[in-house]
CHARMM internal coordinates of N, CA and C (Angstrom, degrees):
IC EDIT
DIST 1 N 1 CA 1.4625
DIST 1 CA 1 C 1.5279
ANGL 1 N 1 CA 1 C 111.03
DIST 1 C 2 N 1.1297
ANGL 1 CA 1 C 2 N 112.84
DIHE 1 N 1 CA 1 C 2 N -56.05
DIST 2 N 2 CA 1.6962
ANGL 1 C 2 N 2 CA 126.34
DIHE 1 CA 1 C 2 N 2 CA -178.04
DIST 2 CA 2 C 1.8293
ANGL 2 N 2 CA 2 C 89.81
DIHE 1 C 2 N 2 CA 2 C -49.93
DIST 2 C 3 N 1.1846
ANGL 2 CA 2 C 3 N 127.38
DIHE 2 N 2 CA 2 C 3 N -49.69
DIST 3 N 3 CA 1.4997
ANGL 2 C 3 N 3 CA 122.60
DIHE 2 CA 2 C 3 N 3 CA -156.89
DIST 3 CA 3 C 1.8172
ANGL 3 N 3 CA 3 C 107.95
DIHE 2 C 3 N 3 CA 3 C -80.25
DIST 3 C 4 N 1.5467
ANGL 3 CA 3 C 4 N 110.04
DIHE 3 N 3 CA 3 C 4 N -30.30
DIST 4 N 4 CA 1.8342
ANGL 3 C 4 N 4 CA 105.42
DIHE 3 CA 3 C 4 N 4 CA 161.91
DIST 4 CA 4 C 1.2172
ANGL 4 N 4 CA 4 C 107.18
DIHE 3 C 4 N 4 CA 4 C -90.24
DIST 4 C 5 N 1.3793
ANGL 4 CA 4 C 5 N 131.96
DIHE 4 N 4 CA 4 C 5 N 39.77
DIST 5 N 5 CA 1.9011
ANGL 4 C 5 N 5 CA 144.29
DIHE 4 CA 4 C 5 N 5 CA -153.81
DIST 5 CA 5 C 1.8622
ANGL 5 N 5 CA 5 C 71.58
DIHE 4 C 5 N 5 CA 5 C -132.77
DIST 5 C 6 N 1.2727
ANGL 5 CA 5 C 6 N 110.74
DIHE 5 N 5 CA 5 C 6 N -83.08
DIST 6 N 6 CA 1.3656
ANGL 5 C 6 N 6 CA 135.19
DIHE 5 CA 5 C 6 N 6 CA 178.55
DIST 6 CA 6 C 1.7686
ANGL 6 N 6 CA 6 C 107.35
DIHE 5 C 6 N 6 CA 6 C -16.97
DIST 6 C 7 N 1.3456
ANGL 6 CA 6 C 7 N 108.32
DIHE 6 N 6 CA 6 C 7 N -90.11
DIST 7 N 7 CA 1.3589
ANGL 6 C 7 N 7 CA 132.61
DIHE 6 CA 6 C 7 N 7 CA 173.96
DIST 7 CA 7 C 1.1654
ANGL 7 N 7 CA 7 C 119.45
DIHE 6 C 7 N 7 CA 7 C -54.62
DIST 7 C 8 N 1.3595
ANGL 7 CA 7 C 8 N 126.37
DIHE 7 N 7 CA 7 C 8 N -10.07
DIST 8 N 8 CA 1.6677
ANGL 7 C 8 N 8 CA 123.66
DIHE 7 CA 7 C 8 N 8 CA 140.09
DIST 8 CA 8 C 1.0839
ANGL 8 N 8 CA 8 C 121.80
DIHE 7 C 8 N 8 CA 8 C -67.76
DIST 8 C 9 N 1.2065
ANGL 8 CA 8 C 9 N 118.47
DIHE 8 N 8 CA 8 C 9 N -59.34
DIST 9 N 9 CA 1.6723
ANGL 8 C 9 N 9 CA 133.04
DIHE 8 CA 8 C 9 N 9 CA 171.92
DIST 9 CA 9 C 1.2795
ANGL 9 N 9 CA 9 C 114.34
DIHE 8 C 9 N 9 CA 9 C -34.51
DIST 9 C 10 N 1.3954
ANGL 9 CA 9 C 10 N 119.14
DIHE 9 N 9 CA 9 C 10 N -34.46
DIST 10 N 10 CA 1.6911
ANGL 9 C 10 N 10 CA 144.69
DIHE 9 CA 9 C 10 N 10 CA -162.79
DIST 10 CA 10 C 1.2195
ANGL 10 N 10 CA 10 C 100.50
DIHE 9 C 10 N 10 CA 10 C -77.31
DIST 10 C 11 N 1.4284
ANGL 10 CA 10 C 11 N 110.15
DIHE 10 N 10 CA 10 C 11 N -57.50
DIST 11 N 11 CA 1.4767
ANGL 10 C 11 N 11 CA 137.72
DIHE 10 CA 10 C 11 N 11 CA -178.33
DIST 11 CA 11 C 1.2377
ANGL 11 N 11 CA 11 C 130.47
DIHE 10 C 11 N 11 CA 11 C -54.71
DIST 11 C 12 N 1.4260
ANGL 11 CA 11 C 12 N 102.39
DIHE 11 N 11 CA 11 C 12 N -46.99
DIST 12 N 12 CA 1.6545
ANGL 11 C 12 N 12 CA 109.19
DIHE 11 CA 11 C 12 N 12 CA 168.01
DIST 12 CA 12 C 1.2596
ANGL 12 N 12 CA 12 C 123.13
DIHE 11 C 12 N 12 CA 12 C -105.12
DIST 12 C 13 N 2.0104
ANGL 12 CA 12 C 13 N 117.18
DIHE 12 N 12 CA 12 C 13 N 24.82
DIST 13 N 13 CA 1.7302
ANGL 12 C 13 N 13 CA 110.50
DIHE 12 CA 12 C 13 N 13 CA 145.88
DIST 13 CA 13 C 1.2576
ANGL 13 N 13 CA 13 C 101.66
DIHE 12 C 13 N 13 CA 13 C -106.80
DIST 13 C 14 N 1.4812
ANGL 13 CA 13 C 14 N 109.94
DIHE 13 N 13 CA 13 C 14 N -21.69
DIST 14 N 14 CA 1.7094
ANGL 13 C 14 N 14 CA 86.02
DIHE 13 CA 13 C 14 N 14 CA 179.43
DIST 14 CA 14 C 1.6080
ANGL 14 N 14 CA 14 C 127.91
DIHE 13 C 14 N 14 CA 14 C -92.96
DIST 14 C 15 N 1.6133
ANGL 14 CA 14 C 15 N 107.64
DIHE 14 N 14 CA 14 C 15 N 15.71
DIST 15 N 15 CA 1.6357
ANGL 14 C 15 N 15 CA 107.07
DIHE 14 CA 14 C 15 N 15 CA 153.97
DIST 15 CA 15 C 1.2574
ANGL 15 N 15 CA 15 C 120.03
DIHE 14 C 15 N 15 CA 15 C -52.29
DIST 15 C 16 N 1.6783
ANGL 15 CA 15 C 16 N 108.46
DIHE 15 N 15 CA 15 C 16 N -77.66
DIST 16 N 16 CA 1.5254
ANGL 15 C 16 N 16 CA 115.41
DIHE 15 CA 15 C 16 N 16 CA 175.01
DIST 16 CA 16 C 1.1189
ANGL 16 N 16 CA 16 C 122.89
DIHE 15 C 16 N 16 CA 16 C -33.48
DIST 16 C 17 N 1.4991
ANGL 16 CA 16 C 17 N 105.04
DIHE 16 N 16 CA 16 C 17 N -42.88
DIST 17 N 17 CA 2.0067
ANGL 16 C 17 N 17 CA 102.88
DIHE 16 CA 16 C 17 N 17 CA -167.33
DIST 17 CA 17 C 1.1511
ANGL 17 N 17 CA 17 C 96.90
DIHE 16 C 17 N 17 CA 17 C -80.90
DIST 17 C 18 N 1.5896
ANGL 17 CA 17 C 18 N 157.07
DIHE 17 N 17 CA 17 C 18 N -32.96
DIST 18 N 18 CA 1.3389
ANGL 17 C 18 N 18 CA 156.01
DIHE 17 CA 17 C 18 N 18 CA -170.04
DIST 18 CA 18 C 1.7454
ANGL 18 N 18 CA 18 C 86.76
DIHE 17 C 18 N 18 CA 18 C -76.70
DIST 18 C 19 N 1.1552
ANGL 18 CA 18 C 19 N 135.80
DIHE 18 N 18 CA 18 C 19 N -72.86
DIST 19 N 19 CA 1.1798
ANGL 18 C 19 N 19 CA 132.30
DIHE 18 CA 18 C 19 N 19 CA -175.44
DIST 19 CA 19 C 1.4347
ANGL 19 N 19 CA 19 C 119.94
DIHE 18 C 19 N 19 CA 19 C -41.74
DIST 19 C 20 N 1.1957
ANGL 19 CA 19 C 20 N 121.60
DIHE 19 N 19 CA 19 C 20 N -36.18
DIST 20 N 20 CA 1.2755
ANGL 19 C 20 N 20 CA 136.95
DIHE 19 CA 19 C 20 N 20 CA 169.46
DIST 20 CA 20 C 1.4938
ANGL 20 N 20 CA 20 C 118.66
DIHE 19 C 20 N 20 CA 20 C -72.70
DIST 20 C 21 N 1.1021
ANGL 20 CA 20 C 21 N 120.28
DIHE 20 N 20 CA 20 C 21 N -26.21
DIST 21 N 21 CA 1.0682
ANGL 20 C 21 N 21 CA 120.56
DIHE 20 CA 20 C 21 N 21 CA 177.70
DIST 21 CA 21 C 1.7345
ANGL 21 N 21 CA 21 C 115.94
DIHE 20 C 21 N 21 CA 21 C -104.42
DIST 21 C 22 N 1.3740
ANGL 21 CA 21 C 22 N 111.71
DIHE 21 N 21 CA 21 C 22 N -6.99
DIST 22 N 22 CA 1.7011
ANGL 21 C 22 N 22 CA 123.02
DIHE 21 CA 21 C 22 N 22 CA 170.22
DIST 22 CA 22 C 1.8302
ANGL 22 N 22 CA 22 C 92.96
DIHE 21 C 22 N 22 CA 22 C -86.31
DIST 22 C 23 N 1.0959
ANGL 22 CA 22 C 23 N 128.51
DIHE 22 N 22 CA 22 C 23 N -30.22
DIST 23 N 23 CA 1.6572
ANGL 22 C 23 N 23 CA 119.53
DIHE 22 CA 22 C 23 N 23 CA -175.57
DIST 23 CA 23 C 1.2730
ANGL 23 N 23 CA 23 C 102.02
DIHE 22 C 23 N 23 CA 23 C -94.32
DIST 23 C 24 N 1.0739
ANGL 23 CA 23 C 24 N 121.38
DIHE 23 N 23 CA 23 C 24 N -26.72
DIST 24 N 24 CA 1.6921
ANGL 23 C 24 N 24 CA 117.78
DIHE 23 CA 23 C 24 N 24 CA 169.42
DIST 24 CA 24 C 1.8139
ANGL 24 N 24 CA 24 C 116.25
DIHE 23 C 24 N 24 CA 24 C -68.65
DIST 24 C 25 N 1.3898
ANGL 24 CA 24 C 25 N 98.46
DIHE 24 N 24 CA 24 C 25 N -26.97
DIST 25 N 25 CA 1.6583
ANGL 24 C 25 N 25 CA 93.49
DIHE 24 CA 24 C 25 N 25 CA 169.07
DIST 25 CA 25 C 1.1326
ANGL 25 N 25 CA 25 C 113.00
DIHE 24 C 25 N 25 CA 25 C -81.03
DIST 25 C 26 N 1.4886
ANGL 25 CA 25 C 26 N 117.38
DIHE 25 N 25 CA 25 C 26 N -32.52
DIST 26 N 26 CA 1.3132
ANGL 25 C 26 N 26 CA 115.26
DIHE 25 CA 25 C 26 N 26 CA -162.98
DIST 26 CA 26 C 1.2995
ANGL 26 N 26 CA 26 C 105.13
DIHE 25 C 26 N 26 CA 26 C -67.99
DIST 26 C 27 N 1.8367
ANGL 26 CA 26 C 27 N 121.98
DIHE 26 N 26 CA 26 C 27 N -53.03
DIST 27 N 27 CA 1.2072
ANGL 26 C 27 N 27 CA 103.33
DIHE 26 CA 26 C 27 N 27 CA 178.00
DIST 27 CA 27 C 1.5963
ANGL 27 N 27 CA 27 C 138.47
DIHE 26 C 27 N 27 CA 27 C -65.17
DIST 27 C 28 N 1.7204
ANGL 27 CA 27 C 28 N 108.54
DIHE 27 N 27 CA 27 C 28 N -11.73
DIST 28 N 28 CA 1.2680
ANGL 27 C 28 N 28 CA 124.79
DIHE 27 CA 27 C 28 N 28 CA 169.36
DIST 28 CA 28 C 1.2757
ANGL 28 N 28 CA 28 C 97.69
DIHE 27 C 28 N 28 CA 28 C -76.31
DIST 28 C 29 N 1.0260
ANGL 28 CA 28 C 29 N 151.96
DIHE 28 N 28 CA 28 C 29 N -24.85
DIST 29 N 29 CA 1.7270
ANGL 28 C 29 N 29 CA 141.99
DIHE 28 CA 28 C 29 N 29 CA 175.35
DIST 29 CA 29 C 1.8362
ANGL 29 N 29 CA 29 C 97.94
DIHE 28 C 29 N 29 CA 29 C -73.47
DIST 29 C 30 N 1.0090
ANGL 29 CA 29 C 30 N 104.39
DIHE 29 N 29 CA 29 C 30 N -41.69
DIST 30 N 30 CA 1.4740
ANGL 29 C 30 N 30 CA 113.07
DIHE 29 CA 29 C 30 N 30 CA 172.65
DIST 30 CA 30 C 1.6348
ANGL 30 N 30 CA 30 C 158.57
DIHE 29 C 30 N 30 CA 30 C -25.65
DIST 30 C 31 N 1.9753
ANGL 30 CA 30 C 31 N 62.33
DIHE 30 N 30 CA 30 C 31 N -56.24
DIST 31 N 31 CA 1.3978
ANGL 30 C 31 N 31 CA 91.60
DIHE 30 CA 30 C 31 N 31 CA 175.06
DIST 31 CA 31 C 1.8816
ANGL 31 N 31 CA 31 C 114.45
DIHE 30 C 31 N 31 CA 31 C -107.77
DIST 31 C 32 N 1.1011
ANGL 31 CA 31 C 32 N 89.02
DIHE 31 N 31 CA 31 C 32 N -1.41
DIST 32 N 32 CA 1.7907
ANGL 31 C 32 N 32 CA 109.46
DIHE 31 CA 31 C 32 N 32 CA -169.51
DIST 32 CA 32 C 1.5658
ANGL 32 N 32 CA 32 C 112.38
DIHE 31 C 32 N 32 CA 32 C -66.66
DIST 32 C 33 N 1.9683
ANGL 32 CA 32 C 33 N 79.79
DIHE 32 N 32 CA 32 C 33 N -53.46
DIST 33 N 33 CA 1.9136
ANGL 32 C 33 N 33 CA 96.46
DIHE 32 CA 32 C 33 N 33 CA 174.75
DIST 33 CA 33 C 1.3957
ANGL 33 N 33 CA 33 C 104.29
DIHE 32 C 33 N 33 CA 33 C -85.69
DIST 33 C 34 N 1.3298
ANGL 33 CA 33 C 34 N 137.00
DIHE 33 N 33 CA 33 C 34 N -6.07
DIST 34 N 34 CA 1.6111
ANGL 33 C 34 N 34 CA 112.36
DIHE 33 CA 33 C 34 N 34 CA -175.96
DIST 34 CA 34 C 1.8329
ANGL 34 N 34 CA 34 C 94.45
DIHE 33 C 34 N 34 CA 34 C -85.03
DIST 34 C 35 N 1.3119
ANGL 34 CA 34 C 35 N 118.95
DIHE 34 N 34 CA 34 C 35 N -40.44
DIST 35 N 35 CA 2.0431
ANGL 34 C 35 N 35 CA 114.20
DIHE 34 CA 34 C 35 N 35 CA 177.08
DIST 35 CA 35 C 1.2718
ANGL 35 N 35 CA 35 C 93.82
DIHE 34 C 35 N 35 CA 35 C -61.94
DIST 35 C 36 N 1.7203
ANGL 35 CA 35 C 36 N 147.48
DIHE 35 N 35 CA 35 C 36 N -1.79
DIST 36 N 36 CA 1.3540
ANGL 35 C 36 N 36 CA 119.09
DIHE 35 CA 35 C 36 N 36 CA -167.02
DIST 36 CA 36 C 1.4012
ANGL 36 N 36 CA 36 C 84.84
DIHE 35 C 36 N 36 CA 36 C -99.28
DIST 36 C 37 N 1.5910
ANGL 36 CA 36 C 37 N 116.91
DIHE 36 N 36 CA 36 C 37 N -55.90
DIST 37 N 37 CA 1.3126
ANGL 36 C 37 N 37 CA 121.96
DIHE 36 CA 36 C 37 N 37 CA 170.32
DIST 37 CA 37 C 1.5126
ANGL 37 N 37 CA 37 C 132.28
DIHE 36 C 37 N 37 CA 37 C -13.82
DIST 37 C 38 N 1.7000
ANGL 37 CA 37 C 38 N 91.45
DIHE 37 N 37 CA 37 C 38 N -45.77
DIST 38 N 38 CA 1.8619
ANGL 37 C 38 N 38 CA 94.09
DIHE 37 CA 37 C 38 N 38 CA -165.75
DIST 38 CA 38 C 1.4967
ANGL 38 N 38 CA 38 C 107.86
DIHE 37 C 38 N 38 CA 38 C -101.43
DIST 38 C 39 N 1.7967
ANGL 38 CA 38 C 39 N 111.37
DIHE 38 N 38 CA 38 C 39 N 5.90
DIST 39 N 39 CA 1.2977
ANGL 38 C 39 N 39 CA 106.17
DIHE 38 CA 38 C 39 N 39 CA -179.61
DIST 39 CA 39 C 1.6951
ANGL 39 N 39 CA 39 C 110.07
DIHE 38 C 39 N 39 CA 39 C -73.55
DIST 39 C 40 N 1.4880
ANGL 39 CA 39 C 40 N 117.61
DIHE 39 N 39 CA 39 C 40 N -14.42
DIST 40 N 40 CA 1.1445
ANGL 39 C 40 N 40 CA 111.51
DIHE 39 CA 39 C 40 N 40 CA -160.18
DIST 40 CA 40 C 1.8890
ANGL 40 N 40 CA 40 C 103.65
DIHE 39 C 40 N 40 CA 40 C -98.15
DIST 40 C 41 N 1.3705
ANGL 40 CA 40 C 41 N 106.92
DIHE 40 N 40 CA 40 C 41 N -16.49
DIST 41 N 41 CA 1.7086
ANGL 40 C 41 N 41 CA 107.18
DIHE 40 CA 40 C 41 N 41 CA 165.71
DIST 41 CA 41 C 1.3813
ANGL 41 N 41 CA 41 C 114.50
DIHE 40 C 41 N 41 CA 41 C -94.91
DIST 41 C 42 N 1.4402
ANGL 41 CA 41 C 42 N 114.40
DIHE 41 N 41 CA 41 C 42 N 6.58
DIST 42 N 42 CA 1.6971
ANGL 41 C 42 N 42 CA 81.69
DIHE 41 CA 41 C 42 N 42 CA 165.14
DIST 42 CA 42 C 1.3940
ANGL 42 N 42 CA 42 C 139.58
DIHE 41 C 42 N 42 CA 42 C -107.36
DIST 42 C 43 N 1.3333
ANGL 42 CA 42 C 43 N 112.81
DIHE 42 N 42 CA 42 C 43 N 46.88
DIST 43 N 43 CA 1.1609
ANGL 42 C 43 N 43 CA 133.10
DIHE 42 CA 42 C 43 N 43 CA -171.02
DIST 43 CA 43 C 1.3215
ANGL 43 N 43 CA 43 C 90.92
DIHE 42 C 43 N 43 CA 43 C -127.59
DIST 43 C 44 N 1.3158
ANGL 43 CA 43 C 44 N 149.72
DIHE 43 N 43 CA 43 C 44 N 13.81
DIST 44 N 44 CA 1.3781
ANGL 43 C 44 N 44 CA 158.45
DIHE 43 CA 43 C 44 N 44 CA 128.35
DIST 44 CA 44 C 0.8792
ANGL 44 N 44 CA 44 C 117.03
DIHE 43 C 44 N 44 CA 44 C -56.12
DIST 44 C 45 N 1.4823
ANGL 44 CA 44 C 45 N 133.73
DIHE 44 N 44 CA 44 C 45 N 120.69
DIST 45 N 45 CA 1.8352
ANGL 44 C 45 N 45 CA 117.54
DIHE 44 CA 44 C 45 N 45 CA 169.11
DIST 45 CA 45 C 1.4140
ANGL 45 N 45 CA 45 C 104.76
DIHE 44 C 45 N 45 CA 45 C -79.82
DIST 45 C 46 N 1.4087
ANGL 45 CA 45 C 46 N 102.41
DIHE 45 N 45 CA 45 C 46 N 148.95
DIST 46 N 46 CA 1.2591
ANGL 45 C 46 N 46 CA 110.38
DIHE 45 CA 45 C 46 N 46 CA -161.16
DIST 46 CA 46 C 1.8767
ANGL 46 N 46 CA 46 C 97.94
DIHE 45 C 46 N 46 CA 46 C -89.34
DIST 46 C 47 N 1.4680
ANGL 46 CA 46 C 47 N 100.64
DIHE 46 N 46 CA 46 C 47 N 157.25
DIST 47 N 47 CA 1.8180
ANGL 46 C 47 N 47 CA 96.28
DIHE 46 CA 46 C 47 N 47 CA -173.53
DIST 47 CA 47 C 1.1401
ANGL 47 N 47 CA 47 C 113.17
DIHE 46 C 47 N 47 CA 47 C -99.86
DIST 47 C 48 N 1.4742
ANGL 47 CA 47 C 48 N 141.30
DIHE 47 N 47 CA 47 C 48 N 149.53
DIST 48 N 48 CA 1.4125
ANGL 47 C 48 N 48 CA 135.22
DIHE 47 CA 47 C 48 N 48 CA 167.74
DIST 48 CA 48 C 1.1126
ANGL 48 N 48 CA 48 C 101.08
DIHE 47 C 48 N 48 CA 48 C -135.60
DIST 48 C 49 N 1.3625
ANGL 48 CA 48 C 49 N 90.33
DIHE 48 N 48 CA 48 C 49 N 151.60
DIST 49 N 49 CA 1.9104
ANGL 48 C 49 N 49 CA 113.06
DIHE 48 CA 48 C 49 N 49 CA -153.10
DIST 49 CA 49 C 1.8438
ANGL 49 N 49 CA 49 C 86.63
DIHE 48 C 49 N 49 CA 49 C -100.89
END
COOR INIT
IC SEED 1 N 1 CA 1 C
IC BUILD
């Protein structure tokens, strides 16, 4: 009993932190390709209306 006592306990911190850490890549993947993205326009002058 004490040992599926255990492996619940186990179970429900490491949702959040696995979850937390799949949205933390995602937005670090995120943000990785949008600076790769903008390296290639800024040698464009930018236009103002």
């Amino acid at each position: 009993m004490l040992e599926l006592l255990k492996s619940l306990v186990f179970a429900v911190i490491m949702v959040p932190v696995v979850m937390a850490i799949i949205l933390g890549a995602i937005y670090g993947l995120g943000e990785v390709f949008n600076i790769f993205s903008n390296v290639g326009h800024r040698k464009q002058p930018k236009k103002q209306n």
